[in-house]
N, CA, C and O atoms as a GROMACS GRO file, in nm:
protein
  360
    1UNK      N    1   0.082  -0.118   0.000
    1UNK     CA    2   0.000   0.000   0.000
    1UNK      C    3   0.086   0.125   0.000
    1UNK      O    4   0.199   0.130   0.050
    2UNK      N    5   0.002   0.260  -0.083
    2UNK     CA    6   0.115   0.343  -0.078
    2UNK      C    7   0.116   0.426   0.015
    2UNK      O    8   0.059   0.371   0.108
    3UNK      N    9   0.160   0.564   0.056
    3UNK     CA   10   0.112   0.583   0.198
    3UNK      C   11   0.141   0.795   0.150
    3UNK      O   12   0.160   0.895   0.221
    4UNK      N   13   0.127   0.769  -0.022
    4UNK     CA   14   0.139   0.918  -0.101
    4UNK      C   15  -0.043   0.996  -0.055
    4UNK      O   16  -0.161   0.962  -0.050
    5UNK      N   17   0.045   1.116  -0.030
    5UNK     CA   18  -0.081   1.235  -0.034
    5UNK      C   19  -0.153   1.211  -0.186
    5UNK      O   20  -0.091   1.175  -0.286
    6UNK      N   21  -0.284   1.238  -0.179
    6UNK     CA   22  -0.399   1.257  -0.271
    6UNK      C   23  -0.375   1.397  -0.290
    6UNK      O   24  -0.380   1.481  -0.200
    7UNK      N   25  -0.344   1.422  -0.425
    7UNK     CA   26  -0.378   1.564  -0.524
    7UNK      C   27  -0.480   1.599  -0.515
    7UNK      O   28  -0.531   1.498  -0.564
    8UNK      N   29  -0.572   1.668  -0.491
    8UNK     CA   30  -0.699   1.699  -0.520
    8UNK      C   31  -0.698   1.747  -0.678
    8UNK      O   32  -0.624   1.829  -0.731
    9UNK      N   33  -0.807   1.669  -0.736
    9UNK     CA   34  -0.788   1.696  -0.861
    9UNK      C   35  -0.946   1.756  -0.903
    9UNK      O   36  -1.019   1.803  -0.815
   10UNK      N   37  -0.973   1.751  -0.997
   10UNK     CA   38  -1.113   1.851  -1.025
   10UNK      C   39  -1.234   1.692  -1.034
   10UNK      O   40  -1.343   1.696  -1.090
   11UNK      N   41  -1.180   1.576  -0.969
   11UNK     CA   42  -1.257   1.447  -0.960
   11UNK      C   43  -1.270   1.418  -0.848
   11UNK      O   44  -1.355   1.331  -0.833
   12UNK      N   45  -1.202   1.469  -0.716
   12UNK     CA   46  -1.201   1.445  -0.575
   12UNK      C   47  -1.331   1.568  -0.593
   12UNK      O   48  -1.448   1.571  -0.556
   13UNK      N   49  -1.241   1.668  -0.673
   13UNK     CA   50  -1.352   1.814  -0.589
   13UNK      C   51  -1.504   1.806  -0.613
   13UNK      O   52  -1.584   1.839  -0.526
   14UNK      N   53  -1.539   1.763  -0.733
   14UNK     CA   54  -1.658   1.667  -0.760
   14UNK      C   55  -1.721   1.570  -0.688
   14UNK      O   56  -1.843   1.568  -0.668
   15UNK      N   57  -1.643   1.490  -0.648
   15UNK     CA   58  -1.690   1.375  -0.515
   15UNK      C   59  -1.718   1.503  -0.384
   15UNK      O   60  -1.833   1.539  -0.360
   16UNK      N   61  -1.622   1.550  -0.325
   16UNK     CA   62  -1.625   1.614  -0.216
   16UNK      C   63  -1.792   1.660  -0.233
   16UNK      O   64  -1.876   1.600  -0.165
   17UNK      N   65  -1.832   1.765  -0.324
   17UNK     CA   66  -1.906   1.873  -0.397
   17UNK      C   67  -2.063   1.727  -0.356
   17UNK      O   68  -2.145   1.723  -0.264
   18UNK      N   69  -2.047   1.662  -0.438
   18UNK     CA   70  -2.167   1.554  -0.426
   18UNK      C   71  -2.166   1.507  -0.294
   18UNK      O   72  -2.272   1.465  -0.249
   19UNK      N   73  -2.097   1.507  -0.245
   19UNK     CA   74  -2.092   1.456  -0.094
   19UNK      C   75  -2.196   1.559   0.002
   19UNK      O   76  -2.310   1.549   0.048
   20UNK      N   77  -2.112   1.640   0.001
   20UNK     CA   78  -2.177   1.792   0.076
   20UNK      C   79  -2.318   1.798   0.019
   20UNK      O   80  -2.399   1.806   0.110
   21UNK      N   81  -2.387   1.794  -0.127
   21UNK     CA   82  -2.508   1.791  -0.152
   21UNK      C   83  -2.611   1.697  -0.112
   21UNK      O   84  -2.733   1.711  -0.105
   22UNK      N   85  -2.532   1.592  -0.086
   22UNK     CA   86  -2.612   1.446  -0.052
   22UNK      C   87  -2.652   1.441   0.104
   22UNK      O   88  -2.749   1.380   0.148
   23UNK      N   89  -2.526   1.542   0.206
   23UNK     CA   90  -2.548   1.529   0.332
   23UNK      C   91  -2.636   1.631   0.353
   23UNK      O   92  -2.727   1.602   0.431
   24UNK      N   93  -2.637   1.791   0.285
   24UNK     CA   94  -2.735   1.868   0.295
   24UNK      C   95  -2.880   1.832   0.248
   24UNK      O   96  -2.977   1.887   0.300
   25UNK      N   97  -2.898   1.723   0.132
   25UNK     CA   98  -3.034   1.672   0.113
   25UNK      C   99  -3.113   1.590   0.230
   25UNK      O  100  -3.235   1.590   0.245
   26UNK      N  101  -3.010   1.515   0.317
   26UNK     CA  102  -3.031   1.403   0.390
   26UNK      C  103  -3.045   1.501   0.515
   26UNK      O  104  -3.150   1.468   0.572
   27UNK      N  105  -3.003   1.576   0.562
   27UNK     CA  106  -3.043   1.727   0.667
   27UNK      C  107  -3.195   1.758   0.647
   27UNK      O  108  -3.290   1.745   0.724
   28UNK      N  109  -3.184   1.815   0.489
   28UNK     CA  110  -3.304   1.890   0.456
   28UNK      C  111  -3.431   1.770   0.470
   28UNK      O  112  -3.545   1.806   0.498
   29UNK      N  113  -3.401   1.653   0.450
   29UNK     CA  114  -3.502   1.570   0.437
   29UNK      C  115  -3.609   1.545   0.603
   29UNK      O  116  -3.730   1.542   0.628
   30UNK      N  117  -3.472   1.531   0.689
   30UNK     CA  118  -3.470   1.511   0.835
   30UNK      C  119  -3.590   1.609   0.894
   30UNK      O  120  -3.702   1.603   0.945
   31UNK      N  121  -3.473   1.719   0.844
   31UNK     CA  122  -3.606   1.866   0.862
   31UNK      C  123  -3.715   1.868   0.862
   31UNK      O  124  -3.792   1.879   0.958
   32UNK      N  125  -3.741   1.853   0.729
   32UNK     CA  126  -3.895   1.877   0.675
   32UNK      C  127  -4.006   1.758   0.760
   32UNK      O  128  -4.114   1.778   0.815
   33UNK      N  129  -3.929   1.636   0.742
   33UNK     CA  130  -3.981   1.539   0.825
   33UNK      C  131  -4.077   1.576   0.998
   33UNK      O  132  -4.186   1.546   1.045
   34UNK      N  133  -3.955   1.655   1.043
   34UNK     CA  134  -3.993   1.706   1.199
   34UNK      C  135  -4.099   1.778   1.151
   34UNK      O  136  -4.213   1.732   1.158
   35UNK      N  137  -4.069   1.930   1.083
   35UNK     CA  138  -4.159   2.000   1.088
   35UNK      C  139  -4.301   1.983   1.059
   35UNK      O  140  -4.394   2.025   1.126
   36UNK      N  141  -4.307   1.914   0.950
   36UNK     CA  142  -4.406   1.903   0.916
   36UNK      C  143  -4.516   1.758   0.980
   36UNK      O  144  -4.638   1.745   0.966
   37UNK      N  145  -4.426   1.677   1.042
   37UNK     CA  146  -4.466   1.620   1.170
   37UNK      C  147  -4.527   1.711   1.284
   37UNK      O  148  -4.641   1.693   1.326
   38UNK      N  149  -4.460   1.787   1.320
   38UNK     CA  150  -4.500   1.864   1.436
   38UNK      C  151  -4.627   1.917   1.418
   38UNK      O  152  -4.719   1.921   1.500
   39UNK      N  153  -4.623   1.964   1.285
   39UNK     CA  154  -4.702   2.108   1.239
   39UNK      C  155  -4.852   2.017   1.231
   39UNK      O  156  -4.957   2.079   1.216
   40UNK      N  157  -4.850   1.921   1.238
   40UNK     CA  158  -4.957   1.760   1.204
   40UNK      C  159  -5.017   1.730   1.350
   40UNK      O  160  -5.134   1.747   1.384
   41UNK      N  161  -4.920   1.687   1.422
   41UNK     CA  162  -4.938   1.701   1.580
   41UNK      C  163  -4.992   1.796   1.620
   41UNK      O  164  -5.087   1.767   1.692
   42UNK      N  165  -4.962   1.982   1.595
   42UNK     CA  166  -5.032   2.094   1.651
   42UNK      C  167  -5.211   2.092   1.625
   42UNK      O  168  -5.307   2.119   1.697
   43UNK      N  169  -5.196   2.051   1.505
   43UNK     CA  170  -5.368   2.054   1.464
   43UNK      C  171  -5.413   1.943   1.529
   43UNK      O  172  -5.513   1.970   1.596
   44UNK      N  173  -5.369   1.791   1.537
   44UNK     CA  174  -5.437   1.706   1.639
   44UNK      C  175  -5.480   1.777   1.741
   44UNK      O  176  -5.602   1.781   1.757
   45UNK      N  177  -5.390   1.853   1.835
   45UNK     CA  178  -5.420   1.870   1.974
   45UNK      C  179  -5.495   1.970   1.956
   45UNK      O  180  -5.590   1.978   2.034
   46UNK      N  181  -5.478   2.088   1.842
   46UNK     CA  182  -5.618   2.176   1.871
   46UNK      C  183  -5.690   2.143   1.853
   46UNK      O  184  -5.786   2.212   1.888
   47UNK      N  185  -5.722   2.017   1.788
   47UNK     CA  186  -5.871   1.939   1.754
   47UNK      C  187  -5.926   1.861   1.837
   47UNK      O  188  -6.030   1.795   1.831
   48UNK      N  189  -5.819   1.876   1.944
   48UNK     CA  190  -5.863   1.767   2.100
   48UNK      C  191  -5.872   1.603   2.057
   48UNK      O  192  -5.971   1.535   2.083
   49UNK      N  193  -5.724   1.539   1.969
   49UNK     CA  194  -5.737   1.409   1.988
   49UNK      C  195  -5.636   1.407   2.127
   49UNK      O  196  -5.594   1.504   2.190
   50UNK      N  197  -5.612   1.261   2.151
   50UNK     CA  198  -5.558   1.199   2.245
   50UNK      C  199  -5.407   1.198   2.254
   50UNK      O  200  -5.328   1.236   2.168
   51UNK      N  201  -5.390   1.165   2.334
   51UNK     CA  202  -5.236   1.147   2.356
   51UNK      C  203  -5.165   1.021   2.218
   51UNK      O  204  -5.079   1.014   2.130
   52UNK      N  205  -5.300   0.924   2.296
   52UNK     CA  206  -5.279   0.828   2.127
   52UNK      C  207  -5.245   0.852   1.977
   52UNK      O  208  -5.149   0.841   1.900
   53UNK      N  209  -5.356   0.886   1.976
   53UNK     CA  210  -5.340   0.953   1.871
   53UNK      C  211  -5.228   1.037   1.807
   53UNK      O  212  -5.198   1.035   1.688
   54UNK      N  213  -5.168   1.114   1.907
   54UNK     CA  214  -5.074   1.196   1.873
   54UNK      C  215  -4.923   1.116   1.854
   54UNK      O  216  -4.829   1.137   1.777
   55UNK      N  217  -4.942   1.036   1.938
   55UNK     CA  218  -4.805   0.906   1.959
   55UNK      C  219  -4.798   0.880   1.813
   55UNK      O  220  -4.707   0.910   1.736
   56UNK      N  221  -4.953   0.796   1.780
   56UNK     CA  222  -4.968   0.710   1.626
   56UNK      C  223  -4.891   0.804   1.526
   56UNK      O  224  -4.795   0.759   1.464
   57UNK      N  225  -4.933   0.941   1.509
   57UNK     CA  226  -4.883   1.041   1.391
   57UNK      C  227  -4.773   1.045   1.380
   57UNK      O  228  -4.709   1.048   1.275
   58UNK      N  229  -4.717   1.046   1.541
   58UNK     CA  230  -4.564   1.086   1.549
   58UNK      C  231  -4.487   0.950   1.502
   58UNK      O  232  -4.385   0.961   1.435
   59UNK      N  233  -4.540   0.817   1.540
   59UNK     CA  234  -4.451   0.714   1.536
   59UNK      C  235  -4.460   0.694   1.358
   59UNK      O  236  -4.356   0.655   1.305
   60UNK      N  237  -4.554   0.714   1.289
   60UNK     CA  238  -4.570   0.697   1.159
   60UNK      C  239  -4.521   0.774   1.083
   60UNK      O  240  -4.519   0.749   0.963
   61UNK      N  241  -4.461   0.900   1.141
   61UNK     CA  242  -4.337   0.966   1.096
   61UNK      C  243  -4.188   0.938   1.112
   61UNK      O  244  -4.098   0.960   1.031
   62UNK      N  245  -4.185   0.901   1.197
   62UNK     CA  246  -4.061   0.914   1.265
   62UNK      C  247  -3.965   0.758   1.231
   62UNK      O  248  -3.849   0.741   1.193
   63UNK      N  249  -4.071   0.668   1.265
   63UNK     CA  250  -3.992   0.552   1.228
   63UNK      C  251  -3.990   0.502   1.100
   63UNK      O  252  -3.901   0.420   1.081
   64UNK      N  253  -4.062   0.526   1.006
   64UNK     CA  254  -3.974   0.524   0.892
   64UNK      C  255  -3.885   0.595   0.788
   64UNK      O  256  -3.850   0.558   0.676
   65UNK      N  257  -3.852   0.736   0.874
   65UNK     CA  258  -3.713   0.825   0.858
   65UNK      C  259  -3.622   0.762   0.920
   65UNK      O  260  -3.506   0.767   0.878
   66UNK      N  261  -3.656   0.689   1.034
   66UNK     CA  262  -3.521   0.672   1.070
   66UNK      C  263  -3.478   0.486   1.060
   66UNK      O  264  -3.384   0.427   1.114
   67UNK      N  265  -3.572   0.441   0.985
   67UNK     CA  266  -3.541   0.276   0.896
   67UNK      C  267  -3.459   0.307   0.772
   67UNK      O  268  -3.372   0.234   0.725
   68UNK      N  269  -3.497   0.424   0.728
   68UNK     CA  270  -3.458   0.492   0.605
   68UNK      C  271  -3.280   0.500   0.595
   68UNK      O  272  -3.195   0.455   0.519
   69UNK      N  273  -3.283   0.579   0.709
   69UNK     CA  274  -3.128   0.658   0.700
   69UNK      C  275  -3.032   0.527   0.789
   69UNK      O  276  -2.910   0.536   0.780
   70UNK      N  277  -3.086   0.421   0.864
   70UNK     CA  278  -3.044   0.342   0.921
   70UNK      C  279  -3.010   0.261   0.781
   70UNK      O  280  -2.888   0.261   0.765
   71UNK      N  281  -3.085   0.184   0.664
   71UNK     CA  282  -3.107   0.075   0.549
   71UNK      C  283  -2.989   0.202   0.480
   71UNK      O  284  -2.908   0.160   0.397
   72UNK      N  285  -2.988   0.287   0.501
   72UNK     CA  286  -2.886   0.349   0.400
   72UNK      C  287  -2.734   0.319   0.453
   72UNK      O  288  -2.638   0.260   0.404
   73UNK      N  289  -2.757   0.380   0.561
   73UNK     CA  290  -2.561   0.362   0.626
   73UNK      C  291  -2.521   0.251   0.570
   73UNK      O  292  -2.428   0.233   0.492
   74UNK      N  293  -2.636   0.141   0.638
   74UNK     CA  294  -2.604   0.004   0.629
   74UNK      C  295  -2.561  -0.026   0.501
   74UNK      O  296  -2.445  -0.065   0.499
   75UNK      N  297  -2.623  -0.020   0.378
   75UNK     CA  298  -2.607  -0.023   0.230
   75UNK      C  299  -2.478   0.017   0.192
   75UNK      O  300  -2.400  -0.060   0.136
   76UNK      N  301  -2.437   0.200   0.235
   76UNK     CA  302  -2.314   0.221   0.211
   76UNK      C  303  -2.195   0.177   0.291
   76UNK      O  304  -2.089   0.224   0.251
   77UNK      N  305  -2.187   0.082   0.414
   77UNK     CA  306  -2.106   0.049   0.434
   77UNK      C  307  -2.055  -0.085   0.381
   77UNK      O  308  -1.941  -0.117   0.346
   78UNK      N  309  -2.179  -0.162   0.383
   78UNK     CA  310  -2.204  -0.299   0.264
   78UNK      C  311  -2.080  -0.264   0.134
   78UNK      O  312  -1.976  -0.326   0.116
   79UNK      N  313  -2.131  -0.148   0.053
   79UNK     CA  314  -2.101  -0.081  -0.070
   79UNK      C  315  -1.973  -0.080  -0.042
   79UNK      O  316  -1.914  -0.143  -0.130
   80UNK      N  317  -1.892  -0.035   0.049
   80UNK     CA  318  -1.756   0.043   0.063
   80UNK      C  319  -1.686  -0.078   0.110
   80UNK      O  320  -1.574  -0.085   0.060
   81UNK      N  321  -1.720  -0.194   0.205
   81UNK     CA  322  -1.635  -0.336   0.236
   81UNK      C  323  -1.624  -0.394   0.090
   81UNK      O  324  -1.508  -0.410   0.053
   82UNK      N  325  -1.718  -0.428   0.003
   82UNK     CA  326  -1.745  -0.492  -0.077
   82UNK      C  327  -1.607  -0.428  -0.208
   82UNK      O  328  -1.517  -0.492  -0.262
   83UNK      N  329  -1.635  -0.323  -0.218
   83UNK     CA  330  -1.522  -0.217  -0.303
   83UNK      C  331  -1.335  -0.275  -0.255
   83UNK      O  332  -1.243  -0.317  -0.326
   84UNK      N  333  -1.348  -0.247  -0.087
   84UNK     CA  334  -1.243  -0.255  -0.052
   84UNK      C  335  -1.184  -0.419  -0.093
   84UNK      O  336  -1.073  -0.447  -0.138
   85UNK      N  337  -1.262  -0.484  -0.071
   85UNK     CA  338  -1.243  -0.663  -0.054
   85UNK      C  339  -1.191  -0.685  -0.218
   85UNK      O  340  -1.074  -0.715  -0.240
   86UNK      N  341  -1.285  -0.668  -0.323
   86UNK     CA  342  -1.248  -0.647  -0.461
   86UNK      C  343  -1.096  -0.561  -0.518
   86UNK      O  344  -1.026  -0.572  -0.619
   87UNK      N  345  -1.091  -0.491  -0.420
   87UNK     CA  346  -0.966  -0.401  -0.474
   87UNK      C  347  -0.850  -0.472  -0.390
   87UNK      O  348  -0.753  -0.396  -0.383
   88UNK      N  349  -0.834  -0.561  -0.342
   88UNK     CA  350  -0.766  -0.616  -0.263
   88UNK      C  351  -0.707  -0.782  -0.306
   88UNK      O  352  -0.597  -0.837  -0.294
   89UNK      N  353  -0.824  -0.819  -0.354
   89UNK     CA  354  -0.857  -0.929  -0.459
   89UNK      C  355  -0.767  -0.870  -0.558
   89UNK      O  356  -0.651  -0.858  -0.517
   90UNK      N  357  -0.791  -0.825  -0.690
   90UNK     CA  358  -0.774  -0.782  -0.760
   90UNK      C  359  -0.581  -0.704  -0.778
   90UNK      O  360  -0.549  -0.641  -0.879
   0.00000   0.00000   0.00000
């Protein structure tokens, strides 16, 4: 293995660039998720449902954002052993 500095070349800065867009989408996604969860929850309670009720909305938001971003890590770390093992092979 070699143990040389990486050039940044105008193909890293591209990766970097997609990177930063992918983590700001995955932010923005998070976001909108809460808010507009919440904003769902506020009208329950001015409409006088239950505590239940309010749980159900919240859990039917919430847990499958976060199956989501959990099935993803998982995927890209899958993705990145699988790369490494092949390039190693190879």
């Amino acid at each position: 293995m070699s143990h040389e500095k990486k050039i940044a070349t105008p193909d890293n800065d591209g990766r970097r660039v997609l990177l930063y867009l992918s983590l700001a989408g995955v932010v923005g996604l998070v976001l909108w998720t809460v808010v507009k969860t919440e904003l769902r929850v506020r009208e329950l309670v001015a409409q006088g449902f239950t505590d239940v009720a309010i749980d159900s909305a919240r859990n039917h938001a919430y847990f499958p954002l976060f199956g989501s971003l959990l099935g993803a890590a998982v995927m890209i770390g899958v993705v990145v052993t699988v790369k490494r093992f092949l390039r190693a092979k190879g």
